[in-house]
C-alpha positions as a Markdown table, in Angstrom:
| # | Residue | x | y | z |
|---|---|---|---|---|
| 1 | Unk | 0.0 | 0.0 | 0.0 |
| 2 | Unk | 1.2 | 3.2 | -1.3 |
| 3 | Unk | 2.1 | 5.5 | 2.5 |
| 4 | Unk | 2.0 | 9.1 | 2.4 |
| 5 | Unk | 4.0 | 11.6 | 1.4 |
| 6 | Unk | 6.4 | 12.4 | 4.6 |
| 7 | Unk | 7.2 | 16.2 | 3.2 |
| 8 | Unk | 3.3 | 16.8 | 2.9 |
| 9 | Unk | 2.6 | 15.1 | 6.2 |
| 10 | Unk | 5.1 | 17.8 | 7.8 |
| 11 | Unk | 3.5 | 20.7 | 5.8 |
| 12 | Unk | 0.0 | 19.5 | 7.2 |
| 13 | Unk | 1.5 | 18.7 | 10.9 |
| 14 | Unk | 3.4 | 22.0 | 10.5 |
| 15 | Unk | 0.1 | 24.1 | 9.0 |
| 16 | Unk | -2.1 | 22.4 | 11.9 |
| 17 | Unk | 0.1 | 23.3 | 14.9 |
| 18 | Unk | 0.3 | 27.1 | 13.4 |
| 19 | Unk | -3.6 | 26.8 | 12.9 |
| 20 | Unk | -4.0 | 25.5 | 16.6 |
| 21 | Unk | -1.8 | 28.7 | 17.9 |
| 22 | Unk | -3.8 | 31.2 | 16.3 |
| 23 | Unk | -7.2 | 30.0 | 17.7 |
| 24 | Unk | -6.4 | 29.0 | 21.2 |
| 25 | Unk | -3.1 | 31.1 | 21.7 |
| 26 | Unk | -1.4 | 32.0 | 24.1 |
| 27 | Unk | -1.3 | 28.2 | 24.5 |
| 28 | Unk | 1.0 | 25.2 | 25.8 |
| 29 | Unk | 3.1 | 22.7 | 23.6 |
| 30 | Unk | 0.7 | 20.2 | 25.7 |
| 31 | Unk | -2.3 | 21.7 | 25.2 |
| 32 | Unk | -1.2 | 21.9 | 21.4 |
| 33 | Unk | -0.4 | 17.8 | 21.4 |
| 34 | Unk | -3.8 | 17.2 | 22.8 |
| 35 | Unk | -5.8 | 19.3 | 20.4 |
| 36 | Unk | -4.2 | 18.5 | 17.3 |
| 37 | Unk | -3.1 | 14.7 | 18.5 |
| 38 | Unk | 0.3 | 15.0 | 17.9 |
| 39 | Unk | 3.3 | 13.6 | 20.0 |
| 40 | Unk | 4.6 | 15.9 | 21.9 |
| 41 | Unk | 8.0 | 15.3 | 20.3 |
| 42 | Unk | 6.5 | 16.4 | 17.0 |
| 43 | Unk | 5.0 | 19.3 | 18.2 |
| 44 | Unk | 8.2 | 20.4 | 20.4 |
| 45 | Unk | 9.7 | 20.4 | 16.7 |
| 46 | Unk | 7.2 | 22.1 | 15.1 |
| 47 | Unk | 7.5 | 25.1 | 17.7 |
| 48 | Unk | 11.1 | 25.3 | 17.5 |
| 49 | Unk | 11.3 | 25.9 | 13.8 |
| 50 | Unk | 7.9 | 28.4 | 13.8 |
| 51 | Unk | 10.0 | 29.9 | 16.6 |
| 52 | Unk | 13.3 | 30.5 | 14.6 |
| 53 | Unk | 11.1 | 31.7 | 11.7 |
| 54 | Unk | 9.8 | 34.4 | 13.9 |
| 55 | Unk | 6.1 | 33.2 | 13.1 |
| 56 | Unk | 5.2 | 32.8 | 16.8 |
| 57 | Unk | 6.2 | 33.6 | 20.4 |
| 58 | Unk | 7.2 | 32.8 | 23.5 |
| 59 | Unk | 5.2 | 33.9 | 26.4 |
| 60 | Unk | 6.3 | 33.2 | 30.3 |
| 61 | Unk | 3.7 | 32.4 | 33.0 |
| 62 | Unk | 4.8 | 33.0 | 36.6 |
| 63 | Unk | 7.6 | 35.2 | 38.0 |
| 64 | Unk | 10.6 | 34.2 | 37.1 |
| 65 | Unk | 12.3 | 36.5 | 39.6 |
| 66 | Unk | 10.6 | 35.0 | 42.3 |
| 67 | Unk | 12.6 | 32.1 | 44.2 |
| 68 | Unk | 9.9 | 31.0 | 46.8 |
| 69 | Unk | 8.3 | 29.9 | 43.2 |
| 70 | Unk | 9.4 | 26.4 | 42.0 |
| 71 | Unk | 9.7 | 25.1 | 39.3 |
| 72 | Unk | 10.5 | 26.9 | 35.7 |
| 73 | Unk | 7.5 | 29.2 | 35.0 |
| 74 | Unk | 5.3 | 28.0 | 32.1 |
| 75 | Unk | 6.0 | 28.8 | 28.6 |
| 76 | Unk | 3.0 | 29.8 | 26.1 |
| 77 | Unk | 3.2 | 30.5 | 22.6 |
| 78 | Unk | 1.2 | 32.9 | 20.4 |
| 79 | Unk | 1.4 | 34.4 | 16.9 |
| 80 | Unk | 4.0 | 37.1 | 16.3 |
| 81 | Unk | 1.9 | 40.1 | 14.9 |
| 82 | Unk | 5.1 | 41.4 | 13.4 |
| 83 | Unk | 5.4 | 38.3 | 11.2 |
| 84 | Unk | 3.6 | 39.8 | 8.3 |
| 85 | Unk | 0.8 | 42.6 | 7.2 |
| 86 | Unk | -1.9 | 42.5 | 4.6 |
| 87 | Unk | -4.5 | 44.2 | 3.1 |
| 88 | Unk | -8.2 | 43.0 | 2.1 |
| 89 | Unk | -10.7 | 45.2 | 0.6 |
| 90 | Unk | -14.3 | 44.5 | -0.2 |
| 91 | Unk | -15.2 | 46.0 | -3.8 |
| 92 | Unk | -18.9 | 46.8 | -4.4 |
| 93 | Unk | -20.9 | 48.4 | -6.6 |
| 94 | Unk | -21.5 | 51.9 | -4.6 |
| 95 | Unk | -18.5 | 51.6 | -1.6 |
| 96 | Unk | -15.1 | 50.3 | -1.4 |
| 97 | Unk | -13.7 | 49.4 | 2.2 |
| 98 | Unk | -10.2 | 48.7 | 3.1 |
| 99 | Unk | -8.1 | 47.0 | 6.0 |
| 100 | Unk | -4.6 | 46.4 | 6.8 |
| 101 | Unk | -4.3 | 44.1 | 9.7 |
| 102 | Unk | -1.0 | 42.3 | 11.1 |
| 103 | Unk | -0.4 | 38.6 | 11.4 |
| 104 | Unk | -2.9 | 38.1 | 13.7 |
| 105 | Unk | -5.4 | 39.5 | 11.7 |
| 106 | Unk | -5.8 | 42.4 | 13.8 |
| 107 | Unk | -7.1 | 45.6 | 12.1 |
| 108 | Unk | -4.1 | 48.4 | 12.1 |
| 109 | Unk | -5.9 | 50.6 | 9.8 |
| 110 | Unk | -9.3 | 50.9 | 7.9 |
| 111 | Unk | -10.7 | 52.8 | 5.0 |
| 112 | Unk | -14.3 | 54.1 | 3.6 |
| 113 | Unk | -14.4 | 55.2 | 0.2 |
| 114 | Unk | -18.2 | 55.5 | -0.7 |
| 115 | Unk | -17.5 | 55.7 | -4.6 |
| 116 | Unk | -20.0 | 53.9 | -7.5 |
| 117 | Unk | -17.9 | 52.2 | -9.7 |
| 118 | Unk | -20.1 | 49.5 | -11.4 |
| 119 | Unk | -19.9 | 49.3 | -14.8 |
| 120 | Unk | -17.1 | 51.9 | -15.3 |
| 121 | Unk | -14.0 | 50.8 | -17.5 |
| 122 | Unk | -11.8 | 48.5 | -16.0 |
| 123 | Unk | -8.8 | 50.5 | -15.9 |
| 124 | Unk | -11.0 | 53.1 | -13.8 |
| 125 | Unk | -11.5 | 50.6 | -11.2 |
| 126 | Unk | -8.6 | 49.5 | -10.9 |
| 127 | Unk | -7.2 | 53.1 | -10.7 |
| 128 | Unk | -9.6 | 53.4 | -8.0 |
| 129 | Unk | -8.9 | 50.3 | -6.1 |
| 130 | Unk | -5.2 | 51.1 | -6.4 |
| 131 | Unk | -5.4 | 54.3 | -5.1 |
| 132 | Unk | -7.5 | 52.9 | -2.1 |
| 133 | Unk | -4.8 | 50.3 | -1.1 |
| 134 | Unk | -2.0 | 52.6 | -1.1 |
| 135 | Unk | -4.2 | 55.6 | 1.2 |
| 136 | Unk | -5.0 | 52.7 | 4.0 |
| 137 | Unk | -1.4 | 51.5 | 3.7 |
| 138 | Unk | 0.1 | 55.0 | 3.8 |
| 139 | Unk | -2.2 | 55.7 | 6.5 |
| 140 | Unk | 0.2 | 53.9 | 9.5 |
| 141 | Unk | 3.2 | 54.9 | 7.6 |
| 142 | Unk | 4.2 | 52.3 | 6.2 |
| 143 | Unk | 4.5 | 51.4 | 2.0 |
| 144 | Unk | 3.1 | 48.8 | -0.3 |
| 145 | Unk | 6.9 | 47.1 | 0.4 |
| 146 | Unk | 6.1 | 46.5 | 4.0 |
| 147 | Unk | 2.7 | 44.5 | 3.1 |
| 148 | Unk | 3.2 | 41.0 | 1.9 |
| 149 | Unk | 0.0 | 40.1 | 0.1 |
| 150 | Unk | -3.3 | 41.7 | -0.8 |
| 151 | Unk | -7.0 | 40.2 | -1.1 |
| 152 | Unk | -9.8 | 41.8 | -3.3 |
| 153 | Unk | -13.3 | 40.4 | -2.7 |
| 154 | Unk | -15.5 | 41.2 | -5.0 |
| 155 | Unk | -19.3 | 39.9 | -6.2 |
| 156 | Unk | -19.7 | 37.0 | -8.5 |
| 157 | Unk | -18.2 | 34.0 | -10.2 |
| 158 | Unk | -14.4 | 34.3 | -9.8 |
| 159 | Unk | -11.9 | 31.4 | -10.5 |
| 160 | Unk | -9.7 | 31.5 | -7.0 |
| 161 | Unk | -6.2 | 30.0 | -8.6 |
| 162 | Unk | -6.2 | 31.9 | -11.2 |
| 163 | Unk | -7.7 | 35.6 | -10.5 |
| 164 | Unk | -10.2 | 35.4 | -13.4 |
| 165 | Unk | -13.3 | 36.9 | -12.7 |
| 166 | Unk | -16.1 | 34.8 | -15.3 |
| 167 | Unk | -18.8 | 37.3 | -14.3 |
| 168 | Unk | -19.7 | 40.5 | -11.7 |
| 169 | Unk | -21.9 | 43.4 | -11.2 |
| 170 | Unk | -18.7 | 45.3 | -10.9 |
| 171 | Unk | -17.5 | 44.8 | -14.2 |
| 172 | Unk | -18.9 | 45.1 | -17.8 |
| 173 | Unk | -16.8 | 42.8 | -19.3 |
| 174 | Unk | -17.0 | 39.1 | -18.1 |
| 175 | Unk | -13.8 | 36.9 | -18.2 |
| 176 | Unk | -11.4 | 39.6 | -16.6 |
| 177 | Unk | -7.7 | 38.2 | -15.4 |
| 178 | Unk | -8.3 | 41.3 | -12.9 |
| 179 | Unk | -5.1 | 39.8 | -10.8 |
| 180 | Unk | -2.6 | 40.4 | -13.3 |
| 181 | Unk | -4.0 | 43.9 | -13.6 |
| 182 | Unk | -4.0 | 44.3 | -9.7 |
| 183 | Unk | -0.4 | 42.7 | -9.2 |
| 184 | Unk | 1.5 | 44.5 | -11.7 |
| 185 | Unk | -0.1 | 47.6 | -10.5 |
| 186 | Unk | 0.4 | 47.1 | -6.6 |
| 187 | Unk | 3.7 | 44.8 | -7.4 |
| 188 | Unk | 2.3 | 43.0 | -4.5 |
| 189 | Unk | 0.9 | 39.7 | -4.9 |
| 190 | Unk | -2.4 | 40.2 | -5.1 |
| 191 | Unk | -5.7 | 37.9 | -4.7 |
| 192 | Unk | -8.9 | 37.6 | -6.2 |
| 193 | Unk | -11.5 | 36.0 | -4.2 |
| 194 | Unk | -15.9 | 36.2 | -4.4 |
| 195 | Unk | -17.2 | 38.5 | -1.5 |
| 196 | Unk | -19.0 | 35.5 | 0.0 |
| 197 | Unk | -15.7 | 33.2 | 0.8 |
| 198 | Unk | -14.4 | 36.5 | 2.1 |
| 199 | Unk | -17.0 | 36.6 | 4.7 |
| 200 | Unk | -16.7 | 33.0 | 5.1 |
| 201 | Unk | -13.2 | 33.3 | 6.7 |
| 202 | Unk | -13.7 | 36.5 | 8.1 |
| 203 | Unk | -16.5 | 34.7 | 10.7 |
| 204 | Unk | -14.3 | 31.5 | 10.9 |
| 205 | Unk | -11.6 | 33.5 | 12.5 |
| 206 | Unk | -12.9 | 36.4 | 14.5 |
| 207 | Unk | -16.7 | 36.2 | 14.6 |
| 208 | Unk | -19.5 | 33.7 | 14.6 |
| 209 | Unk | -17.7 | 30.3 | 13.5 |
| 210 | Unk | -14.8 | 31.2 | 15.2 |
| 211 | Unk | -15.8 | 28.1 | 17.6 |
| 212 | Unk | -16.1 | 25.8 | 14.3 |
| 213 | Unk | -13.8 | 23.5 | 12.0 |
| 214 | Unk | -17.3 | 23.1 | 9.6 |
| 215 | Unk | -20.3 | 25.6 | 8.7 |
| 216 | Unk | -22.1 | 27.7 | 5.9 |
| 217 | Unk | -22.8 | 30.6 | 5.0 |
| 218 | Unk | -25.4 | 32.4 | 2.9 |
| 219 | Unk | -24.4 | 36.0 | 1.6 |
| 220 | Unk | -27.6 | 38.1 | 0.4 |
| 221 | Unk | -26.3 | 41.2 | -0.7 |
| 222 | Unk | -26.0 | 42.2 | -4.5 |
| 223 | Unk | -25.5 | 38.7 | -6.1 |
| 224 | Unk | -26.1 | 35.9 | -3.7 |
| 225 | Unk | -23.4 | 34.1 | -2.5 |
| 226 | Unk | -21.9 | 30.8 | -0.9 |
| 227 | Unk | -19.5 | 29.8 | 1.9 |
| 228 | Unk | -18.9 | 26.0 | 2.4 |
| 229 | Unk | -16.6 | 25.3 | 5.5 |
| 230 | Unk | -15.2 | 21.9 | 5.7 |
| 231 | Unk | -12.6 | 20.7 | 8.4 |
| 232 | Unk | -11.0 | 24.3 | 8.2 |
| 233 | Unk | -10.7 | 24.7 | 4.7 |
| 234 | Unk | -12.6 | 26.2 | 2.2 |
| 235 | Unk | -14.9 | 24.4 | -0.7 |
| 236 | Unk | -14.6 | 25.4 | -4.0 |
| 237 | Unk | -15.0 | 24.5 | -7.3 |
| 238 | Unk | -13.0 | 23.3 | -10.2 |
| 239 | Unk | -10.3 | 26.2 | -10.9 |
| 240 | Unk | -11.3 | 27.2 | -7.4 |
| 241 | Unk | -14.3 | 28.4 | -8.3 |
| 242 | Unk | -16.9 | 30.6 | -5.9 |
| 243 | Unk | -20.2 | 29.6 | -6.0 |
| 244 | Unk | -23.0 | 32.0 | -7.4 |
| 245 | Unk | -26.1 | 30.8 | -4.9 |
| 246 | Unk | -28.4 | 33.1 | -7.0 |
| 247 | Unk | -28.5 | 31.0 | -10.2 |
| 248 | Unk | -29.5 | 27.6 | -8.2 |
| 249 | Unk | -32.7 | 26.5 | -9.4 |
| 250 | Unk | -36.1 | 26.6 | -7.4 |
| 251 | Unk | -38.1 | 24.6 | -10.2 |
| 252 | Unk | -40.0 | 25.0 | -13.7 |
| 253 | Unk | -42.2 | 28.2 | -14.4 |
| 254 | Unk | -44.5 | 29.5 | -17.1 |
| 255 | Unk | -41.1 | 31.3 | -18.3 |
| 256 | Unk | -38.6 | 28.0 | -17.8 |
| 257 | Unk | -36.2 | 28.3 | -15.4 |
| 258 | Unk | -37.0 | 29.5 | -12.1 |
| 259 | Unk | -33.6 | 30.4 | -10.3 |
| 260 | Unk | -33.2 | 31.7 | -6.7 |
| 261 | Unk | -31.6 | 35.3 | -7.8 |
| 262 | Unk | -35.2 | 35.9 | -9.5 |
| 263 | Unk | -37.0 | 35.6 | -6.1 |
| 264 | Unk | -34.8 | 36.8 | -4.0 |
| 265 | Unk | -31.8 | 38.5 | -5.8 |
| 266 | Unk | -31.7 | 42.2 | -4.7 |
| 267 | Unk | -33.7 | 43.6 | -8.3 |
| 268 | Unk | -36.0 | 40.8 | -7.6 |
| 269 | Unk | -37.0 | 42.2 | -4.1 |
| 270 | Unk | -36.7 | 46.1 | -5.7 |
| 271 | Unk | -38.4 | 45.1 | -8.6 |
| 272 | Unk | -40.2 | 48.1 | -10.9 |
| 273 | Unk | -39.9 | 50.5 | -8.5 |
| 274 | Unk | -36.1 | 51.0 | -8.0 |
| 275 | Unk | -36.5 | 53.3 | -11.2 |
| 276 | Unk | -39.0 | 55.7 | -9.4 |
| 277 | Unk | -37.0 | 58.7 | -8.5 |
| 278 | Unk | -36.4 | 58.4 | -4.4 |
| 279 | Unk | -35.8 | 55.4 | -4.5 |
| 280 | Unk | -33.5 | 55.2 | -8.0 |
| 281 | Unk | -31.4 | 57.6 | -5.6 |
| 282 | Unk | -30.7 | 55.5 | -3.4 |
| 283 | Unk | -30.7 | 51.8 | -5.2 |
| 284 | Unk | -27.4 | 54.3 | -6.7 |
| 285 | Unk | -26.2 | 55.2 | -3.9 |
| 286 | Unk | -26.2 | 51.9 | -2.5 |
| 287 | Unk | -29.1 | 52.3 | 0.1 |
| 288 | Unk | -31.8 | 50.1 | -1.8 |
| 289 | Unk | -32.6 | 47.8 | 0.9 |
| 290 | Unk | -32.4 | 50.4 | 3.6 |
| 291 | Unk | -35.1 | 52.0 | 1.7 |
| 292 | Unk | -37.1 | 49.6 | 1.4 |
| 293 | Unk | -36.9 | 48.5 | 4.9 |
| 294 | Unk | -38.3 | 52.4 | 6.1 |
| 295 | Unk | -41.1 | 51.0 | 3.2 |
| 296 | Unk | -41.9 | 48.3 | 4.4 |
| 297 | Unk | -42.3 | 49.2 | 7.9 |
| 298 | Unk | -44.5 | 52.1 | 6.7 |
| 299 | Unk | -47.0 | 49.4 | 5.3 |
| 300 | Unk | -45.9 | 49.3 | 1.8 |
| 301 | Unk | -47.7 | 46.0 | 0.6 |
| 302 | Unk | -46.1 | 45.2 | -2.8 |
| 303 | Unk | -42.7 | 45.6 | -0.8 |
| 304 | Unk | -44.3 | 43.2 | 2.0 |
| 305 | Unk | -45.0 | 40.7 | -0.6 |
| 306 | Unk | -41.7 | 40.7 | -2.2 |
| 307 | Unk | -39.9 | 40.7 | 0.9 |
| 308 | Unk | -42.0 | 37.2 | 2.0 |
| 309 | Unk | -41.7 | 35.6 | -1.8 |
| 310 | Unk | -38.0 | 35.9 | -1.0 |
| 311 | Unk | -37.5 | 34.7 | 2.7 |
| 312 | Unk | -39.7 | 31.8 | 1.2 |
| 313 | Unk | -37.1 | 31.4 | -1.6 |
| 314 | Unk | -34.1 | 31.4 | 0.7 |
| 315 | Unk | -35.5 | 29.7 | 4.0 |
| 316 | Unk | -36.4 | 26.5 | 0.9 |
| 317 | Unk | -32.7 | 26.8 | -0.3 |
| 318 | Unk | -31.2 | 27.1 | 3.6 |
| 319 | Unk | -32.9 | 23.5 | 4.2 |
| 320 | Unk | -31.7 | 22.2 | 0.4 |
| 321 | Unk | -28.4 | 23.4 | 2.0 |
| 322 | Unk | -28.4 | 21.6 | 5.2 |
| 323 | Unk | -29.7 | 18.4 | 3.7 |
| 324 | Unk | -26.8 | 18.3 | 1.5 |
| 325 | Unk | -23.9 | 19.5 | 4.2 |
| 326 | Unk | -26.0 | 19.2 | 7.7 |
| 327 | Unk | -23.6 | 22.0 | 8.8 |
| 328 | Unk | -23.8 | 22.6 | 12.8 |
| 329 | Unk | -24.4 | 26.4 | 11.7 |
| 330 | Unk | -25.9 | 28.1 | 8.8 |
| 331 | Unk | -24.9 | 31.6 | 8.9 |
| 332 | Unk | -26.8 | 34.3 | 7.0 |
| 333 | Unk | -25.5 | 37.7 | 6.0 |
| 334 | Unk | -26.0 | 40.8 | 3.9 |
| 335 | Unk | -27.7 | 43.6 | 2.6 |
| 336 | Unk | -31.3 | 41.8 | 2.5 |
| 337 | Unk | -31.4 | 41.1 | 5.9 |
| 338 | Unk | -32.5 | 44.5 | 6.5 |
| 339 | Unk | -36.0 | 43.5 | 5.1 |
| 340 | Unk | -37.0 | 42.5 | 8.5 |
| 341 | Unk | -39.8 | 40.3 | 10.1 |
| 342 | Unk | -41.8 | 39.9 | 7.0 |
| 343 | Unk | -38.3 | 38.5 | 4.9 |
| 344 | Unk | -37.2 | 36.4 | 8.7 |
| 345 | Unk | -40.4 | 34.9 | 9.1 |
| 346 | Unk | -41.1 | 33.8 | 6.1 |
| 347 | Unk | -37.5 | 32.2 | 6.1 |
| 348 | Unk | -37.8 | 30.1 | 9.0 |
| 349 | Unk | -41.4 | 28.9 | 8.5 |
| 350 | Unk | -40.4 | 27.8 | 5.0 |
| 351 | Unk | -36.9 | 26.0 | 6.7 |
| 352 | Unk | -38.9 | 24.8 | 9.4 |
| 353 | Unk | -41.4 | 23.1 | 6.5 |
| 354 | Unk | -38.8 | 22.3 | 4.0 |
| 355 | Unk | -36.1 | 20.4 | 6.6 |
| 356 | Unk | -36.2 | 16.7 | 6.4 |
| 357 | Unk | -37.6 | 15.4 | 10.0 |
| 358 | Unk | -34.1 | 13.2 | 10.5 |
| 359 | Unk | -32.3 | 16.9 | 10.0 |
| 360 | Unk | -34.7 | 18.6 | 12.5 |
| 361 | Unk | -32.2 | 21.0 | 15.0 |
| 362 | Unk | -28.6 | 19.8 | 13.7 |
| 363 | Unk | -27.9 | 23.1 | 12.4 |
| 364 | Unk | -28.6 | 26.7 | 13.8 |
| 365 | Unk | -29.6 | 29.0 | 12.0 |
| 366 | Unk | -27.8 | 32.5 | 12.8 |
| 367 | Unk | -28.2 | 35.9 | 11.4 |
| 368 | Unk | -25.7 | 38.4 | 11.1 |
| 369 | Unk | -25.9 | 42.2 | 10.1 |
| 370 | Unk | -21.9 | 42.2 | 10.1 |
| 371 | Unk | -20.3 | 45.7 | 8.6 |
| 372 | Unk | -18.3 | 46.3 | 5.4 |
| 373 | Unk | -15.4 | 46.3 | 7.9 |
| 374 | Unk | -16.1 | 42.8 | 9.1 |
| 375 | Unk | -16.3 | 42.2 | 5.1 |
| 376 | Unk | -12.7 | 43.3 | 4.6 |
| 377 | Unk | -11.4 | 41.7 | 7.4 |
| 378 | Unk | -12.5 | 38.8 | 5.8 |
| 379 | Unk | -10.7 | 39.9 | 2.8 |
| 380 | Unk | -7.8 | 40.4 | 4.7 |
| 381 | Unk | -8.3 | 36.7 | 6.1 |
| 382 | Unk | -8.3 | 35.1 | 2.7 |
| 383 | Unk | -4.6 | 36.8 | 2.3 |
| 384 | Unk | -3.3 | 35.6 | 5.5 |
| 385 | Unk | -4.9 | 32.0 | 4.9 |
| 386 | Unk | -2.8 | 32.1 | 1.7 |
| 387 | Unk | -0.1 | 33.0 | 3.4 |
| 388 | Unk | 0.2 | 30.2 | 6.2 |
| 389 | Unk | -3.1 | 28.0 | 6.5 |
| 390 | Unk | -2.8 | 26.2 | 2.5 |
| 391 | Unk | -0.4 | 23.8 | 2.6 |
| 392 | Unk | 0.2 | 24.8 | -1.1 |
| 393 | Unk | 0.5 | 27.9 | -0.7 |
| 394 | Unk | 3.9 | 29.6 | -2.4 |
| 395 | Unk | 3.6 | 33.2 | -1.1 |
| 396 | Unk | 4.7 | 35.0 | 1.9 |
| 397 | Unk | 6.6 | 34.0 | 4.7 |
| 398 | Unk | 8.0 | 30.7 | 3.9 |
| 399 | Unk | 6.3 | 28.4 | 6.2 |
């Protein structure tokens, strides 16, 4: 029988020790053997050489200065935030929001820029994006030399390995090798990941997942999205490919096809009168659903009526989800859940009548309103996963 590869099973021992540090640090070289079931030999070597690459750190427990104390005092370990700094950004259509955090994925600066840049030529948005990256970079004094990758999440189909974007909102053009254009720009490496994997990471390492090696999310915001968390890693498709939730189909109409973004997508829920003047204002300025929410609570009934047709739309896919996956958590995020009650509601009661009885209470359904800054910490999450999470990984620090 063939055995494993002994240089992958070090990069995997290696990647799962560094993994363990930074969700339970500061934490022991024994509580590290337990939770990753390691030898403590192994992990003793492990530590040393993440030690000499300056990836983590030593911290003491107990006085040393203190004789009456016996014993040597106990050493934890913890990521070096000084290892390395990136920058995540979440594009959309009306805002662009930028982070630099540290190692540890702590935020060290943070940028707003509320411009519309769908459908304007590509070189404009990238011009724009640039631009962006270097201010929130400049802005703790450092330079793009001092950051060691970048992550751009962005709405719709993108291929992951390669940067290709097959399709967004964003862009005009469809097939765009937008991380070419972004690295030779920023001469950075650079990443190109879907909006929805961005948020994925972002709640598997500092929000509501944090807790979890497996879980979904749902994104509802401009195109519907997909996050598929298994054993700590993310799902995607062939090439790497995101998953566009909105074109998964509901069933057979008058008019064919009946695919989720047409119930619930955001110009589903808007429908005819996003063109109306008020309201046109602020589907442009990016405010849509916040409009419609002050609508809907003011008793708008064709509003009402959309908002339920599309809870009903993504409380039936939710429980198509968790019958494939039976995730312990199902976490939903985005623009649309400021529809409210009548878009909730509906939702569970359709979950509640669409789960399969065996399924009944194995995953919790949660419901997040996180903020663009959440989304680009995310963003920024996806870089540092790239940089020492992926055992194939071949940028940043050498791990």
């Amino acid at each position: 029988m063939k055995t494993a590869d002994p240089e992958l099973m070090r990069a995997i021992n290696r990647l799962n020790v560094l993994d363990t540090i930074r969700r339970h640090g500061p934490i022991s070289r024994i509580q590290i053997s337990e939770r990753t079931e390691l030898s403590t030999t192994t992990v003793s070597a492990i530590t040393a050489s993440l030690l000499d690459d300056g990836l983590i750190l030593p911290r003491h427990e107990g006085d040393i200065r203190n004789e009456a104390v016996r014993g040597r005092p106990r050493v934890m370990l913890e990521l070096n935030p000084d290892a390395a700094r990136v920058v995540g950004a979440k594009i959309a259509a009306s805002r662009m929001v930028f982070a630099v955090t540290n190692f540890r994925g702590d935020v060290l600066s943070k940028l707003t820029l509320p411009i519309r840049i769908d459908r304007q030529p590509i070189a404009v948005i990238a011009d724009l994006i640039e631009d962006g990256v270097r201010r929130c970079v400049v802005d703790i004094g450092l330079s793009l030399d001092d950051i060691d990758s970048i992550c751009l999440a962005l709405p719709g189909v993108i291929e992951h390995r390669t940067g290709h974007i097959r399709s967004s909102p964003i862009f005009r053009e469809v097939n765009i090798d937008f991380a070419m254009e972004m690295s030779g720009r920023l001469s950075t490496p650079t990443i190109i990941e879907s909006d929805a994997h961005a948020i994925t990471l972002g709640h598997h390492w500092f929000g509501k997942a944090r807790d979890l090696e497996d879980m979904v999310l749902i994104a509802l915001e401009q195109t519907l999205g997909l996050g598929v968390l298994h054993d700590n890693q993310l799902f995607r498709g062939a090439g790497g490919l995101s998953h566009n939730l909105g074109d998964l189909v509901l069933g057979m109409g008058q008019q064919g096809v009946v695919r989720l973004s047409s119930q619930a997508g955001e110009s589903a829920i808007l429908g005819e009168q996003q063109a109306d003047g008020r309201f046109a204002e602020a589907v442009r300025l990016g405010r849509g659903m916040t409009h419609v929410k002050a609508l809907i609570q003011a008793d708008d009934d064709r509003l009402i009526a959309a908002a339920v047709r599309a809870g009903e739309a993504v409380g039936l896919t939710v429980a198509n989800i968790v019958t494939l996956f039976a995730p312990p958590r199902v976490i939903l995020v985005g623009s649309s859940l400021a529809l409210g009650e009548p878009f909730l509601n509906s939702l569970r009661e359709a979950y509640e009548l669409a789960i399969p009885p065996s399924l009944k209470g194995v995953s919790e359904l949660v419901f997040d309103d996180s903020t663009d800054d959440f989304w680009a910490q995310g963003a920024a999450a996806v870089a540092l996963y790239e940089l020492y999470e992926s055992p194939w990984s071949t940028t940043g620090p050498a791990l």
